[in-house]
C-alpha positions as protocol buffer text, in pm:
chain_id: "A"
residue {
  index: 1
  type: UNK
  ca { x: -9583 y: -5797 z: -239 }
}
residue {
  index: 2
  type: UNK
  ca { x: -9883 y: -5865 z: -475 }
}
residue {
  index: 3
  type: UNK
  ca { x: -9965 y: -5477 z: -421 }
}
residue {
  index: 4
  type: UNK
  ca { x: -9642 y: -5363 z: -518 }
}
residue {
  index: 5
  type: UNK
  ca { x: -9644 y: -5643 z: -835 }
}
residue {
  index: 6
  type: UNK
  ca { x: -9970 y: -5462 z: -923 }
}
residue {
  index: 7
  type: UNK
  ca { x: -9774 y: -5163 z: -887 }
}
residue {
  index: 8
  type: UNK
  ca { x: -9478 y: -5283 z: -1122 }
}
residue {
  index: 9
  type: UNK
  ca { x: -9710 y: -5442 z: -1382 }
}
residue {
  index: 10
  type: UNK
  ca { x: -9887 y: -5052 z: -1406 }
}
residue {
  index: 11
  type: UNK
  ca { x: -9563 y: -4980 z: -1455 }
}
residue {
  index: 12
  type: UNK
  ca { x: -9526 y: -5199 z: -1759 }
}
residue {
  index: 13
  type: UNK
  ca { x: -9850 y: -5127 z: -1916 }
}
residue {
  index: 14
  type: UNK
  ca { x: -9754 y: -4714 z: -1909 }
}
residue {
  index: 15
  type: UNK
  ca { x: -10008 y: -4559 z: -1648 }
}
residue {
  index: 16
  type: UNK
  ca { x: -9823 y: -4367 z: -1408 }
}
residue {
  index: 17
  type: UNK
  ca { x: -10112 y: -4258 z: -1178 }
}
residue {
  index: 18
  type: UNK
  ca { x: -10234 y: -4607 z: -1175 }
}
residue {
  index: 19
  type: UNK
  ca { x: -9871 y: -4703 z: -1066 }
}
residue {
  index: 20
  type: UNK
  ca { x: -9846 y: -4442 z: -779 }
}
residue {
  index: 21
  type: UNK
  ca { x: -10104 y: -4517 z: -626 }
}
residue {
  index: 22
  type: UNK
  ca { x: -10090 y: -4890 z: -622 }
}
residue {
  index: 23
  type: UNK
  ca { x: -9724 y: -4835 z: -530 }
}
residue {
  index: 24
  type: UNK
  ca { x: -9877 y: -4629 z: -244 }
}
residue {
  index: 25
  type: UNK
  ca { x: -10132 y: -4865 z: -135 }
}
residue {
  index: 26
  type: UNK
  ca { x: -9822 y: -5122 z: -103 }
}
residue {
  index: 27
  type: UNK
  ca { x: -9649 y: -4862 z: 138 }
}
residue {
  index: 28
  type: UNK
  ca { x: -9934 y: -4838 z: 351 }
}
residue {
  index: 29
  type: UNK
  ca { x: -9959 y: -5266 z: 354 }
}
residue {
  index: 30
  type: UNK
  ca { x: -9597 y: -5250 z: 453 }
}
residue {
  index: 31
  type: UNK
  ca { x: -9536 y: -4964 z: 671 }
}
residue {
  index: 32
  type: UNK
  ca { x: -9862 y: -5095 z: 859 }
}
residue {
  index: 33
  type: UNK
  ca { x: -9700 y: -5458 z: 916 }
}
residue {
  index: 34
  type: UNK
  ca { x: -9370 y: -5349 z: 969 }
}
residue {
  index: 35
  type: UNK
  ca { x: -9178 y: -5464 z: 652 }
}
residue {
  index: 36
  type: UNK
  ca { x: -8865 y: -5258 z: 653 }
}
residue {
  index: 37
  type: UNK
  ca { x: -8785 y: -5275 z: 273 }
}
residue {
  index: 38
  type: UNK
  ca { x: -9124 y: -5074 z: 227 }
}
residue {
  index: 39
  type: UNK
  ca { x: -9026 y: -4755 z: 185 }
}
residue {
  index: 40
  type: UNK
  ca { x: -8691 y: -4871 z: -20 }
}
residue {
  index: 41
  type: UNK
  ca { x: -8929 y: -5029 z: -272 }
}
residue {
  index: 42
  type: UNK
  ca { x: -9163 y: -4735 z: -292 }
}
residue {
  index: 43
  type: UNK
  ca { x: -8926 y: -4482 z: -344 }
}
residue {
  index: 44
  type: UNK
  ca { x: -8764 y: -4702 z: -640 }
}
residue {
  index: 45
  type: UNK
  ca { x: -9147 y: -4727 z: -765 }
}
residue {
  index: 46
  type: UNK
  ca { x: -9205 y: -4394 z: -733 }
}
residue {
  index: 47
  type: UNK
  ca { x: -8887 y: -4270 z: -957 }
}
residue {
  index: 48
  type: UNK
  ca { x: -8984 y: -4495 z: -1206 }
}
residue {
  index: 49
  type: UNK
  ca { x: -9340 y: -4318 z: -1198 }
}
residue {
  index: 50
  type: UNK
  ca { x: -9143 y: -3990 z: -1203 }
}
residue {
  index: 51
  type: UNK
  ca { x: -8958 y: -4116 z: -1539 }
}
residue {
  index: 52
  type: UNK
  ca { x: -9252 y: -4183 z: -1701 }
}
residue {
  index: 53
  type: UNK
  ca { x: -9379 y: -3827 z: -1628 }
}
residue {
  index: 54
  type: UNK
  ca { x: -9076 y: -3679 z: -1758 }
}
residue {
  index: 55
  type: UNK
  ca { x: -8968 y: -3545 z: -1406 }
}
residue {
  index: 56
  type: UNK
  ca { x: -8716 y: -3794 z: -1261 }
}
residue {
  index: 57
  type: UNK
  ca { x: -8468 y: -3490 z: -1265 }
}
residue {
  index: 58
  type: UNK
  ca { x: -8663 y: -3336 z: -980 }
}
residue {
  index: 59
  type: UNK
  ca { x: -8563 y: -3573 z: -758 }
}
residue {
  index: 60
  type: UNK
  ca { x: -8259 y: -3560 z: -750 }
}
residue {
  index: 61
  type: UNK
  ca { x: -8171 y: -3378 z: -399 }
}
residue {
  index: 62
  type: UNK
  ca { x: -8407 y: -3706 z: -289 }
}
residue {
  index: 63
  type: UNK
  ca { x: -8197 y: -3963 z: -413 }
}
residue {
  index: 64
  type: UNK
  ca { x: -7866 y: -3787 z: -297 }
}
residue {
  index: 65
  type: UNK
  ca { x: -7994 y: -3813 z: 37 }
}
residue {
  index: 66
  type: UNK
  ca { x: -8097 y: -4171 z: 26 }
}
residue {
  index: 67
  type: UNK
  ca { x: -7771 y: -4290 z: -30 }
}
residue {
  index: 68
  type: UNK
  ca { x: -7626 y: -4143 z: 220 }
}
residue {
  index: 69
  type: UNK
  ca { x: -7928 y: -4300 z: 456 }
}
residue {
  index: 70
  type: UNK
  ca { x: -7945 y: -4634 z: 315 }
}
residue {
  index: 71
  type: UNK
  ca { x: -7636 y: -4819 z: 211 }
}
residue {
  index: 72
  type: UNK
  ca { x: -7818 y: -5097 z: 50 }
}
residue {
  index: 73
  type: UNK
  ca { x: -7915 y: -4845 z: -228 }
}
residue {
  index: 74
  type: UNK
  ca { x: -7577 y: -4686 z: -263 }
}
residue {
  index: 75
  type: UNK
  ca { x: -7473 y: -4867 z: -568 }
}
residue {
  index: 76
  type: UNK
  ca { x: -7796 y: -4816 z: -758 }
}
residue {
  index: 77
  type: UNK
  ca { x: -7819 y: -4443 z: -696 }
}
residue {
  index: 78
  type: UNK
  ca { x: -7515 y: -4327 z: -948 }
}
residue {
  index: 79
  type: UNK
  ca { x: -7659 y: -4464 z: -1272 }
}
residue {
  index: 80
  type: UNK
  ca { x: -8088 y: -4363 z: -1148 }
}
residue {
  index: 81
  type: UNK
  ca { x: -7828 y: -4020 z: -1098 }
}
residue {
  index: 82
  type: UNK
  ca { x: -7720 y: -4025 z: -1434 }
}
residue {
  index: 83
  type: UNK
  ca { x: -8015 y: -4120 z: -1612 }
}
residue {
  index: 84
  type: UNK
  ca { x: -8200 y: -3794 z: -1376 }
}
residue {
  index: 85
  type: UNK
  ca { x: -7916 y: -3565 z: -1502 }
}
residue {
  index: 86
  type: UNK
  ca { x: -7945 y: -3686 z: -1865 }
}
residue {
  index: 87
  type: UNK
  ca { x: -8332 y: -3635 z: -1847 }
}
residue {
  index: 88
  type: UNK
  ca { x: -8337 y: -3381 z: -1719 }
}
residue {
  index: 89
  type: UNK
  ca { x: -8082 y: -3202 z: -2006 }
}
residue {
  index: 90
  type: UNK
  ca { x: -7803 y: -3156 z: -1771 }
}
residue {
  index: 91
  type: UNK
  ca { x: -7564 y: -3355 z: -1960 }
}
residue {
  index: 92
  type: UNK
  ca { x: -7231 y: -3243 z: -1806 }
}
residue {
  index: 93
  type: UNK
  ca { x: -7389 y: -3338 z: -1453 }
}
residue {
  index: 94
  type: UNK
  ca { x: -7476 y: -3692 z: -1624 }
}
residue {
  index: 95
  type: UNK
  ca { x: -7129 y: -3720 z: -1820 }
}
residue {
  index: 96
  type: UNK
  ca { x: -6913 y: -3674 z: -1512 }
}
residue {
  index: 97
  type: UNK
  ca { x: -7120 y: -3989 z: -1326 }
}
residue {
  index: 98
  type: UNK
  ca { x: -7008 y: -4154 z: -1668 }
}
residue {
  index: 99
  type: UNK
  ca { x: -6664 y: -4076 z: -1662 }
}
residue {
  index: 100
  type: UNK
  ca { x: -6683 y: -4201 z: -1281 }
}
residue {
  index: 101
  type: UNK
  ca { x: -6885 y: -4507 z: -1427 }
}
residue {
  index: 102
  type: UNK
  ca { x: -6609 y: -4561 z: -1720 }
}
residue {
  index: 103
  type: UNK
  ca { x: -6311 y: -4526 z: -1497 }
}
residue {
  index: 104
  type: UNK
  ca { x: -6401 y: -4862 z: -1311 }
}
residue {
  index: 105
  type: UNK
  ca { x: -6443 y: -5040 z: -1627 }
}
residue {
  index: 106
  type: UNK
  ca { x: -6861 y: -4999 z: -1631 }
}
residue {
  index: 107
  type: UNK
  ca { x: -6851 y: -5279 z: -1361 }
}
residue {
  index: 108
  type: UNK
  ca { x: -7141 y: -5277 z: -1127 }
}
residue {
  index: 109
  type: UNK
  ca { x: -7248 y: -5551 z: -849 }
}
residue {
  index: 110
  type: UNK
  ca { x: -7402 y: -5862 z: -1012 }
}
residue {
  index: 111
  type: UNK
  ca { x: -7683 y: -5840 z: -833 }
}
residue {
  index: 112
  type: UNK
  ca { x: -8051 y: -5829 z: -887 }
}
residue {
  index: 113
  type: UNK
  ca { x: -8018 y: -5505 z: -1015 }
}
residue {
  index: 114
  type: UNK
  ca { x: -7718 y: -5494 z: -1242 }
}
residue {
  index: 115
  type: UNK
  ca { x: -7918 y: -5518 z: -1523 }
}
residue {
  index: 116
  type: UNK
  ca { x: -8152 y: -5215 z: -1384 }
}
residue {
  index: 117
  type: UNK
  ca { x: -7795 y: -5034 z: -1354 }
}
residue {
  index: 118
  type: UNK
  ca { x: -7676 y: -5088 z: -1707 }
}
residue {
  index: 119
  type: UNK
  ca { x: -7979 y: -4982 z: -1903 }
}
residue {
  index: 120
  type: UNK
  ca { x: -8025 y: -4672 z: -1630 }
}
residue {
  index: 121
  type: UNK
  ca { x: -7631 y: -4590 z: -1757 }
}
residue {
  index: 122
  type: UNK
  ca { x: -7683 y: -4689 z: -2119 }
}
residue {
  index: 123
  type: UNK
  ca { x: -8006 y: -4412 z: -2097 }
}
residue {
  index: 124
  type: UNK
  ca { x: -7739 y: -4162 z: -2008 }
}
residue {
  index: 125
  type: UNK
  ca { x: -7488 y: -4226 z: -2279 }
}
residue {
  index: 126
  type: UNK
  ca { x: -7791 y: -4217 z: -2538 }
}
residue {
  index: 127
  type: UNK
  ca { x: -7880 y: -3877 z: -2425 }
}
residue {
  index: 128
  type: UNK
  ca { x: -7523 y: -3718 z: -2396 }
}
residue {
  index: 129
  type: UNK
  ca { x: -7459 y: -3839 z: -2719 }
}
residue {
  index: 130
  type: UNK
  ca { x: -7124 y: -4003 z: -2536 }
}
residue {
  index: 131
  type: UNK
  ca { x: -6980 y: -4245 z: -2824 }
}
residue {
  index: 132
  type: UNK
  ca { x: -6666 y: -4310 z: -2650 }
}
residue {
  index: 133
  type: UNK
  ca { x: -6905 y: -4498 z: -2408 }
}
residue {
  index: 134
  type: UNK
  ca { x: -7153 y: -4633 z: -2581 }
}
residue {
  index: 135
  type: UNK
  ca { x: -6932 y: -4893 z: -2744 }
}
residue {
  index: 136
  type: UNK
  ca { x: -6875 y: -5077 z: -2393 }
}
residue {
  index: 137
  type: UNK
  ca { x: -7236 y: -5033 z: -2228 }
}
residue {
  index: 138
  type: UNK
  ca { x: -7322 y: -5189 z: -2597 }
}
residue {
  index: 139
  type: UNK
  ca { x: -7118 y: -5482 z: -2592 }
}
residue {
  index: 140
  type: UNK
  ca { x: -7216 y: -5568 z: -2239 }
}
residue {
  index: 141
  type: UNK
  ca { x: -7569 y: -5519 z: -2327 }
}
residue {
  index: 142
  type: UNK
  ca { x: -7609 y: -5708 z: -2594 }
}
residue {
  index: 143
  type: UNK
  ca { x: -7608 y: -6097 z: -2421 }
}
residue {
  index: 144
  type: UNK
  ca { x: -7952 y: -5986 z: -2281 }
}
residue {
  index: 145
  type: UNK
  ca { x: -8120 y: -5827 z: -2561 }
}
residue {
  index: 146
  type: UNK
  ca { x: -8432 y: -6052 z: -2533 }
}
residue {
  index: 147
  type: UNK
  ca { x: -8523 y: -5930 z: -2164 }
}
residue {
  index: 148
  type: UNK
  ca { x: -8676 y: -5696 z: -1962 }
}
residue {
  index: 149
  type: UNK
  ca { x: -8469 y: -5478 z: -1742 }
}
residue {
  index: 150
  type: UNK
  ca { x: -8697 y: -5562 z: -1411 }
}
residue {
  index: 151
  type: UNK
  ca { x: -8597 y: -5523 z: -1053 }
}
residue {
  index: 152
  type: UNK
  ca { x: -8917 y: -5686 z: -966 }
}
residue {
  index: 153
  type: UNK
  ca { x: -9068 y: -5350 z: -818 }
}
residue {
  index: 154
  type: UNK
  ca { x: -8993 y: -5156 z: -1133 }
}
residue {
  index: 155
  type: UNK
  ca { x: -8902 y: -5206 z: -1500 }
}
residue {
  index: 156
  type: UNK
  ca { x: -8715 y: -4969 z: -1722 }
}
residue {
  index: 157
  type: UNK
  ca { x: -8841 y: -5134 z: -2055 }
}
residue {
  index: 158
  type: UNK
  ca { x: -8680 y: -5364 z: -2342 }
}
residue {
  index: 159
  type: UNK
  ca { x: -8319 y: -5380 z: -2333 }
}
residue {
  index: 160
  type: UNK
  ca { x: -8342 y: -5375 z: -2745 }
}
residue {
  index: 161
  type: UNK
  ca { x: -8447 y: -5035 z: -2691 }
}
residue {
  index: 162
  type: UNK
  ca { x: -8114 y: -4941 z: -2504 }
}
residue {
  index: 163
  type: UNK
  ca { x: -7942 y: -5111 z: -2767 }
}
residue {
  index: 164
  type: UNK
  ca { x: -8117 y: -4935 z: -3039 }
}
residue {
  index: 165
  type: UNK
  ca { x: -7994 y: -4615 z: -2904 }
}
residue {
  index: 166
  type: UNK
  ca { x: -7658 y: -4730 z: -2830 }
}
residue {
  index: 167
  type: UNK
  ca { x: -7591 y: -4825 z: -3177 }
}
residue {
  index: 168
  type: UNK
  ca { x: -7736 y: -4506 z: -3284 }
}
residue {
  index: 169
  type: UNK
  ca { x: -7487 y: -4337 z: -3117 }
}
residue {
  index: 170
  type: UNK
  ca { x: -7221 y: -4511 z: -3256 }
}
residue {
  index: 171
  type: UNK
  ca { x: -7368 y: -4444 z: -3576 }
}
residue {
  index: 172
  type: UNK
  ca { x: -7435 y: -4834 z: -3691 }
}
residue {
  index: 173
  type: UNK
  ca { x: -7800 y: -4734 z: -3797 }
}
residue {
  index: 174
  type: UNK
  ca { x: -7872 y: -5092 z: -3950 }
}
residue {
  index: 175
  type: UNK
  ca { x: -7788 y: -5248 z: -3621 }
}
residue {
  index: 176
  type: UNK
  ca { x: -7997 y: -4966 z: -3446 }
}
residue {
  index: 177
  type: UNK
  ca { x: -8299 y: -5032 z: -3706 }
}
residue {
  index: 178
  type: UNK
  ca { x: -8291 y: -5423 z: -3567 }
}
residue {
  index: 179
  type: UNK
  ca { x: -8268 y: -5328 z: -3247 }
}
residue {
  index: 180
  type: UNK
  ca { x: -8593 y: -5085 z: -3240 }
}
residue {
  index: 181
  type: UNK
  ca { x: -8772 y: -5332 z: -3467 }
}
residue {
  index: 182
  type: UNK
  ca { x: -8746 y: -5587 z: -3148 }
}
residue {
  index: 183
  type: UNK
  ca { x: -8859 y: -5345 z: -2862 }
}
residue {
  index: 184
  type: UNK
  ca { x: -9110 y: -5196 z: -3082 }
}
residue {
  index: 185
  type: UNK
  ca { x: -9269 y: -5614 z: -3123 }
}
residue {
  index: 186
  type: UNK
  ca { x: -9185 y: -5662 z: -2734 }
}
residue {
  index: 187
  type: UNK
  ca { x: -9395 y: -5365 z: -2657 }
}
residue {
  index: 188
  type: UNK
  ca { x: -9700 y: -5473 z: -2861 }
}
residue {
  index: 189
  type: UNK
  ca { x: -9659 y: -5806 z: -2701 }
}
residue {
  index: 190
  type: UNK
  ca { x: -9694 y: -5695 z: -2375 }
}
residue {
  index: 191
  type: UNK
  ca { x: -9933 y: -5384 z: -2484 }
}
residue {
  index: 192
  type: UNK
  ca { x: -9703 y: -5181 z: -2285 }
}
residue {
  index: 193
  type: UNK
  ca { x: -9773 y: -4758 z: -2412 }
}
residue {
  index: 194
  type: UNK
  ca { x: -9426 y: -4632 z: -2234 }
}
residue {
  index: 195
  type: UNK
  ca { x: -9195 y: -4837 z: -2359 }
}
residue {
  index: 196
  type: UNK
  ca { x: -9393 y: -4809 z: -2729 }
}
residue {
  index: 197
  type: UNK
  ca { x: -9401 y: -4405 z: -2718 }
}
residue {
  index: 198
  type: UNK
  ca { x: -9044 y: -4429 z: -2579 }
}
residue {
  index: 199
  type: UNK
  ca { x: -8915 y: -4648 z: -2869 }
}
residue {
  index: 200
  type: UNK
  ca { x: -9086 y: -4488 z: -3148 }
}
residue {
  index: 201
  type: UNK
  ca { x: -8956 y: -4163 z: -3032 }
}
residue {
  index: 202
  type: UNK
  ca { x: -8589 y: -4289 z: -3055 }
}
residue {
  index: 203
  type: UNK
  ca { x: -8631 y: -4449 z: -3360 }
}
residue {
  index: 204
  type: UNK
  ca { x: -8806 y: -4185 z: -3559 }
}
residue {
  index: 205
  type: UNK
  ca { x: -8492 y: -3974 z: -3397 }
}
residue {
  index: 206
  type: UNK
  ca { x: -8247 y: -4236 z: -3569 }
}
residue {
  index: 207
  type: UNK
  ca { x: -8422 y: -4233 z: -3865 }
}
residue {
  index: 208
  type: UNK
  ca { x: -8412 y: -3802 z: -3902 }
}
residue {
  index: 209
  type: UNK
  ca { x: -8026 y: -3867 z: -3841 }
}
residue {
  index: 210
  type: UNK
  ca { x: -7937 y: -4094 z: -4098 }
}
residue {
  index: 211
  type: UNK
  ca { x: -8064 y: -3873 z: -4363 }
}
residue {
  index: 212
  type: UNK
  ca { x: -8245 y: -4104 z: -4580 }
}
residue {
  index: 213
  type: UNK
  ca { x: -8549 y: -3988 z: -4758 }
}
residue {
  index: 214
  type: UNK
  ca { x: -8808 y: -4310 z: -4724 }
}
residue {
  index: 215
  type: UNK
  ca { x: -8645 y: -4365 z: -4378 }
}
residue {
  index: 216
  type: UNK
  ca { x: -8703 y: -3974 z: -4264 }
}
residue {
  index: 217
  type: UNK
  ca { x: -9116 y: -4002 z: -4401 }
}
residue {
  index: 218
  type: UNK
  ca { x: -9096 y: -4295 z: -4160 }
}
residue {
  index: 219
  type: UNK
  ca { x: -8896 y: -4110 z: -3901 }
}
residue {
  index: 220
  type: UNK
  ca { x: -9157 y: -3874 z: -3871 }
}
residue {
  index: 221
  type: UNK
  ca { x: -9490 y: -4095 z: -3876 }
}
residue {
  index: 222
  type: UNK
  ca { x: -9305 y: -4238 z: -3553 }
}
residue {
  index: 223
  type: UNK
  ca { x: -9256 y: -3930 z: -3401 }
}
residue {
  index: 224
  type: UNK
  ca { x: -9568 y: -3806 z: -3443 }
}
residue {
  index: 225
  type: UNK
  ca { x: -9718 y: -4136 z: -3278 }
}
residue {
  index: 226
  type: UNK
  ca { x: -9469 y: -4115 z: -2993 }
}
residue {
  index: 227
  type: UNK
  ca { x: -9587 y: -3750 z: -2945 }
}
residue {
  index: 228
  type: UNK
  ca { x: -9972 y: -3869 z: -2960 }
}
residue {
  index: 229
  type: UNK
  ca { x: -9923 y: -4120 z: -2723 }
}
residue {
  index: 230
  type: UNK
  ca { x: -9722 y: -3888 z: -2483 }
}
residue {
  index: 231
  type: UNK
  ca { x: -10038 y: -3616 z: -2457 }
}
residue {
  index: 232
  type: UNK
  ca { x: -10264 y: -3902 z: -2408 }
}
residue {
  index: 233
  type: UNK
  ca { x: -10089 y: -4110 z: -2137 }
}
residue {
  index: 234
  type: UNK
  ca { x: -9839 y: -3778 z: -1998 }
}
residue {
  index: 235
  type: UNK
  ca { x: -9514 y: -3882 z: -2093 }
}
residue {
  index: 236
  type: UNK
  ca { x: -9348 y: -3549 z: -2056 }
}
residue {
  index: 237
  type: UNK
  ca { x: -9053 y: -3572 z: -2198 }
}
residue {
  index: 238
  type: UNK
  ca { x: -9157 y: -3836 z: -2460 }
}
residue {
  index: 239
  type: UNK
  ca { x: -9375 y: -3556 z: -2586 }
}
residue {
  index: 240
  type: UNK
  ca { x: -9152 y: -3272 z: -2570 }
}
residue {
  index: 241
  type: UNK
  ca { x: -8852 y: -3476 z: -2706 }
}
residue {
  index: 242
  type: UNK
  ca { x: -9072 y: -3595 z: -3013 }
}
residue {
  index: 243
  type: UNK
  ca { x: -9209 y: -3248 z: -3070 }
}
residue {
  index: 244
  type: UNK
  ca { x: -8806 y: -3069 z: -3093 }
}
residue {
  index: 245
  type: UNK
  ca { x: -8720 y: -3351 z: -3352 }
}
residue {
  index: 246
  type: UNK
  ca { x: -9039 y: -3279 z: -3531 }
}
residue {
  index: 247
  type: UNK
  ca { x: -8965 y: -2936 z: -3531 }
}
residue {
  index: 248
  type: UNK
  ca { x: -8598 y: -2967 z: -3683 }
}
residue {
  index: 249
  type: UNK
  ca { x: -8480 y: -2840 z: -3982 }
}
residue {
  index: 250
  type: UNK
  ca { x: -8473 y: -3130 z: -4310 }
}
């Protein structure tokens, strides 16, 4: 367990070769004692390494056929789905695991890793651009908008930041502005690069979209940062991501 907390604070700080292999190191510790969450906890560490890289999407065949293997992962595996699909640009892959997510009333098991659920949803609705969504993943966000989505083994960043994109969605850009304000001061606190590259690239996005001249300058400086950071640290599809928006039309 301290391996794979070594593993999960890599994680946090934003080096995802650091993070594989402590997150292998643990596997080898647990396989070698006979733990038998080991390899449930690595592979959840290792698609978190993936979605720093930018290539969660690629395992997606993977995580298909762990649910089928292990039912204690079952009702994790839709949203990590959906948040694969979305990254992955196959948004009408990730919108029907919404519409299966919306039509039982975005409830998911109040368990450790509800919260690890939401945001992993919330990702997905962000990237399809889904506003008749992002309205309820919002509101049942927002109690928790001073934590960290953490499973313990892996952390998918501020939930600010999901809220931040959320709201952009819906178009309430002051609300959004707030929100990435918070994750961008959670991220220096922590000196976490990920979450700070990740943040900066969605709100420079937000700020291209609402069209406002001092906020688009601003928009941009971000963008350019979150691309900088994503060449450094290979945040694949940080950098690309931050590179299209740079590359829009005024």
């Amino acid at each position: 367990m301290h391996t794979v907390s070594l593993a999960a604070r890599s994680l946090i700080a934003g080096n995802p070769d650091e993070a594989e292999q402590r997150a292998r190191q643990a596997l080898q510790i647990g396989t070698g004692t006979g733990e038998p969450d080991a390899a449930t906890i690595f592979g959840a560490q290792i698609q978190a390494v993936s979605f720093q890289r930018g290539t969660l999407g690629d395992l997606v065949p993977i995580m298909e056929q762990a649910a089928t293997q292990d039912p204690g992962v079952s009702n994790f595996v839709p949203p990590i789905l959906a948040m694969a699909h979305a990254e992955a640009d196959r948004t009408d892959k990730a919108g029907l695991l919404l519409d299966e997510f919306a039509a039982k009333d975005f409830v998911l098991p109040l368990d450790t890793m509800w919260l690890s659920g939401m945001v992993a949803y919330a990702e997905a609705v962000i990237e399809c651009r889904a506003s008749n969504l992002a309205g309820p993943v919002f509101q049942r966000l927002r109690p928790w908008a001073n934590q960290l989505a953490c499973s313990g083994a892996t952390s998918a960043g501020p939930v600010s930041h999901f809220l931040g994109g959320l709201a952009t969605v819906l178009k309430r850009y002051e609300t959004a502005d707030d929100y990435f304000v918070q994750a961008q001061a959670f991220s220096e606190r922590v000196s976490s690069k990920y979450f700070a590259a990740r943040t900066n690239l969605s709100y420079g996005r937000m700020l291209l979209e609402r069209q406002d001249r001092s906020g688009r300058e601003k928009g941009r400086r971000l963008l350019t940062k979150a691309r900088t950071a994503a060449a450094v640290n290979g945040y694949g599809n940080v950098e690309r991501r931050a590179a299209a928006a740079l590359k829009a039309p005024p």
